[in-house]
Structure formats: C-alpha cells, structure tokens
TINU-882075 format. One record per residue (C-alpha): residue in one letter; residue number from 1; x, y, z. Coordinates in nm, 3 decimals, always signed. Example, Ala and Ser with C-alpha at 12.3 -4.5 7.8 and 13.67 -1.06 7.14 Angstrom:
<pts>
- A,1,+1.230,-0.450,+0.780
- S,2,+1.367,-0.106,+0.714
</pts>
This chain:
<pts>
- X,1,-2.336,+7.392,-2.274
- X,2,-2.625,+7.648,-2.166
- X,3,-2.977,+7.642,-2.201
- X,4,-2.948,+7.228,-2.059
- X,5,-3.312,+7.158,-2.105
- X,6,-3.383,+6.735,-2.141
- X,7,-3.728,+6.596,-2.308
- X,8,-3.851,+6.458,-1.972
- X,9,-4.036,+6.113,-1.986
- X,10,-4.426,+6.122,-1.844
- X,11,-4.435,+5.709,-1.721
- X,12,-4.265,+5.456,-1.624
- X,13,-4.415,+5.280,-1.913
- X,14,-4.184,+5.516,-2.170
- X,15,-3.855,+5.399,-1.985
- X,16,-3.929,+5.049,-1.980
- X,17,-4.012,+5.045,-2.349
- X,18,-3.699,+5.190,-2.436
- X,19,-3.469,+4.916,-2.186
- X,20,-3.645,+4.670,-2.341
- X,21,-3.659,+4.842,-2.688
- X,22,-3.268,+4.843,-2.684
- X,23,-3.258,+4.466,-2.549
- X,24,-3.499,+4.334,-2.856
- X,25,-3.397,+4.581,-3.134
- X,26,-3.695,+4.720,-3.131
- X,27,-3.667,+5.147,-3.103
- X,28,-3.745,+5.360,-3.404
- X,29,-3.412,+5.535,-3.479
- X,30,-3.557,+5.873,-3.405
- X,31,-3.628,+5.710,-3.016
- X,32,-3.311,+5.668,-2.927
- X,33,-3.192,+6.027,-2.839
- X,34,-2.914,+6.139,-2.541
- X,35,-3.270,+6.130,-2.288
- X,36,-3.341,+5.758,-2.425
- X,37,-2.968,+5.644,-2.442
- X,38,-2.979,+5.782,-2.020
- X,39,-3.359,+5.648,-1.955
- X,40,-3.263,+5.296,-2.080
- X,41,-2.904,+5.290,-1.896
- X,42,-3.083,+5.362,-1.561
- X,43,-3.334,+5.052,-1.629
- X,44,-3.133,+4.832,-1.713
- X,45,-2.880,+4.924,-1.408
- X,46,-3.179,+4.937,-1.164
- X,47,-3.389,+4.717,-1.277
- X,48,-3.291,+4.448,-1.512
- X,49,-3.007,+4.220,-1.274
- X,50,-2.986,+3.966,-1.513
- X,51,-2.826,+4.213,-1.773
- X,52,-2.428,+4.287,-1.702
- X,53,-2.429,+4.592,-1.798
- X,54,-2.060,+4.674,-1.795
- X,55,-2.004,+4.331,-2.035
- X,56,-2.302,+4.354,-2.258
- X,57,-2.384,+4.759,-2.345
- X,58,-2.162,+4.818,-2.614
- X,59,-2.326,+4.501,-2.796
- X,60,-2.645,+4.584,-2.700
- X,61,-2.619,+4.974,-2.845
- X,62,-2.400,+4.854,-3.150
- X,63,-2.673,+4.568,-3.262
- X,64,-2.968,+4.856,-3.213
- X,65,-2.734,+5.057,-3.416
- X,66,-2.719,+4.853,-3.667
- X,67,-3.088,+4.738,-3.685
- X,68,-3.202,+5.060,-3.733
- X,69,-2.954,+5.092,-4.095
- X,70,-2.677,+5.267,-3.831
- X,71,-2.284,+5.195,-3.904
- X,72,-2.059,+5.162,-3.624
- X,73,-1.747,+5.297,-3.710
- X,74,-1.421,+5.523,-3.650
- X,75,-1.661,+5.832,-3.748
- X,76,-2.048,+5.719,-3.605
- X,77,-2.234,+5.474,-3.409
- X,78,-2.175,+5.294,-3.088
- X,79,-1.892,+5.526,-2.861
- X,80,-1.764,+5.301,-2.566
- X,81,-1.580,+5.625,-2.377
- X,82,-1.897,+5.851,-2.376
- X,83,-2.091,+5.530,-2.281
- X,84,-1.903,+5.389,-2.001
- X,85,-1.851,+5.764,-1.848
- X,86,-2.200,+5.772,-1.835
- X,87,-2.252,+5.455,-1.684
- X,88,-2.018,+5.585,-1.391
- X,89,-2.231,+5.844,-1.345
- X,90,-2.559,+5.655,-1.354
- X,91,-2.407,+5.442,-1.142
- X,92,-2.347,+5.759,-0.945
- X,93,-2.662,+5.900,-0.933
- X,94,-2.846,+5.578,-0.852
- X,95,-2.644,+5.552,-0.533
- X,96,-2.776,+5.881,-0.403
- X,97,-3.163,+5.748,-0.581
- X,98,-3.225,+5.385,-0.452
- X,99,-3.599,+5.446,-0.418
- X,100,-3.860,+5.603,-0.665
- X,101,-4.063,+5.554,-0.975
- X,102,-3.843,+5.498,-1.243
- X,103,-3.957,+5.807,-1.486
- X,104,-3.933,+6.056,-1.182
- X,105,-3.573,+5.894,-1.124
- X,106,-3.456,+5.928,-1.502
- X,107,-3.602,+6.258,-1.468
- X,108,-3.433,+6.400,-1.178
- X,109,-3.064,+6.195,-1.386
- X,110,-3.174,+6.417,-1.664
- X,111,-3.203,+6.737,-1.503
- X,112,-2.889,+6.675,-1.248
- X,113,-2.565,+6.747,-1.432
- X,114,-2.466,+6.379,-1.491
- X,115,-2.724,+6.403,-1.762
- X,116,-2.575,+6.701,-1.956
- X,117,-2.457,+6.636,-2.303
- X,118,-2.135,+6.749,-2.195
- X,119,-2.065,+6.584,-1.883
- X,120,-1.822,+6.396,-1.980
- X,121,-1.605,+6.690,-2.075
- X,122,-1.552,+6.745,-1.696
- X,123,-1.342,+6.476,-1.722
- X,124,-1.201,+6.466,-2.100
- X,125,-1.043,+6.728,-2.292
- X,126,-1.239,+6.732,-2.608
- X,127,-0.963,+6.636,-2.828
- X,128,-0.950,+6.270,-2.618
- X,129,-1.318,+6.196,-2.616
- X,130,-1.411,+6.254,-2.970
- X,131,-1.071,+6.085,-3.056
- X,132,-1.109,+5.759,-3.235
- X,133,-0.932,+5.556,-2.974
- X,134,-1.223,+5.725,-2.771
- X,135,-1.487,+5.613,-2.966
- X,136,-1.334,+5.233,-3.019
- X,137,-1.261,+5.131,-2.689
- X,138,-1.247,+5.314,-2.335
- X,139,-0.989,+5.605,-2.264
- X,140,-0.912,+5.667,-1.885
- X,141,-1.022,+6.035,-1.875
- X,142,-0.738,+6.318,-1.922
- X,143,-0.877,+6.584,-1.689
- X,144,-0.995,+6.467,-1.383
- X,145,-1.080,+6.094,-1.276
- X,146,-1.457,+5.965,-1.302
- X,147,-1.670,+5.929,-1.011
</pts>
C-alpha cells in the first residue's frame, strides 16, 4: 500500500472518547475507522487494566458492531485475525512507547508501519487473512510469525 497517510488525532480527549466509546456502545458508525479501531486498542492496552483485552475485544468490537445496525458475519463485521495481529503489534509498539501523551503515542502507532492497513500482510498471504476461517476465529499467520 503507498501513499500510507493516517487521520491523526489532535487530544488525548479524541482517544479516550473512542476507548470508552467502544466500551459503552457509544461511537457513531462513521467514528470507528482503521485510525479509531488502532487509537482505542492502544487505550485500552495502556490505559484501561481492568479490561482483558485479549478475552474481551472481539465482544467488545462485535456488540459496537452491532449497535451501530452492523452484522457480524462470514462476509462483514468483527475479524478476530486482523484484530489480534494488531494487538501484537500494539502490544509491540507500546513496548518501545511506555511514556507519552496518549494522542502523540497513537500518532506516532499510526504513522510507524504497525499502523498500515496492510500490516498484517507481512505476515499473511492474502488468501489466509481475508479467508473466512480468518475472519471467525484466529489463523496462526502463513508467512512469517507475529512479533
């Protein structure tokens, strides 16, 4: 993918509101883009410890889904592989960013290329990821292992 350029977020105040937008169901469909999907991972991993991310984010994503008229669903909706690949990587990232205000750190995620659209095709062929299987439940990558 060229031409990689995110909507960066101006405040901390816009990445809290979508963490805790997701939690409570409370996003306008047209606010949860690839940038808010990233913005609200790296709250709730940094700053919401009360909030198992690994057990509760495909619940969490599905039940916005669905609140906002979305079907999840072999074809749309909630997909575990993409989201779990980038939760490595946020996971990643936050590793190497401990410290900073949270918009400047979901900025720099955004920018780096763990927050490329297609950085999970580093690791999956194409065929794997948008695969059904993909989409239902998590696929160990096919290319090379995640970080």
């Amino acid at each position: 993918m060229t031409g990689h350029s995110p909507r960066l977020f101006a405040s901390d105040t816009e990445i809290v509101r979508l963490g805790e937008g997701l939690l409570a169901c409370d996003l306008a469909r047209e606010d949860w883009t690839h940038e808010a999907h990233l913005g609200a991972s790296l709250y709730l991993l940094a700053e919401r410890p009360g909030v198992d991310v690994d057990a509760e984010i495909a619940g969490l994503i599905s039940r916005f889904n669905e609140s906002v008229g979305g079907v999840n669903d072999d074809r749309g909706g909630y997909h575990d592989t993409i989201t779990r690949a980038y939760v490595a990587g946020i996971r990643l990232f936050l590793r190497a960013h401990p410290e900073g205000a949270l918009a400047e750190r979901v900025n720099a995620l955004l920018i780096s290329p763990i927050g490329r659209r297609d950085w999970p095709l580093g690791f999956y062929s194409r065929e794997l990821l948008f695969s059904v299987p993909a989409r239902r439940g998590f696929v160990p990558p096919d290319r090379a292992p995640l970080p």
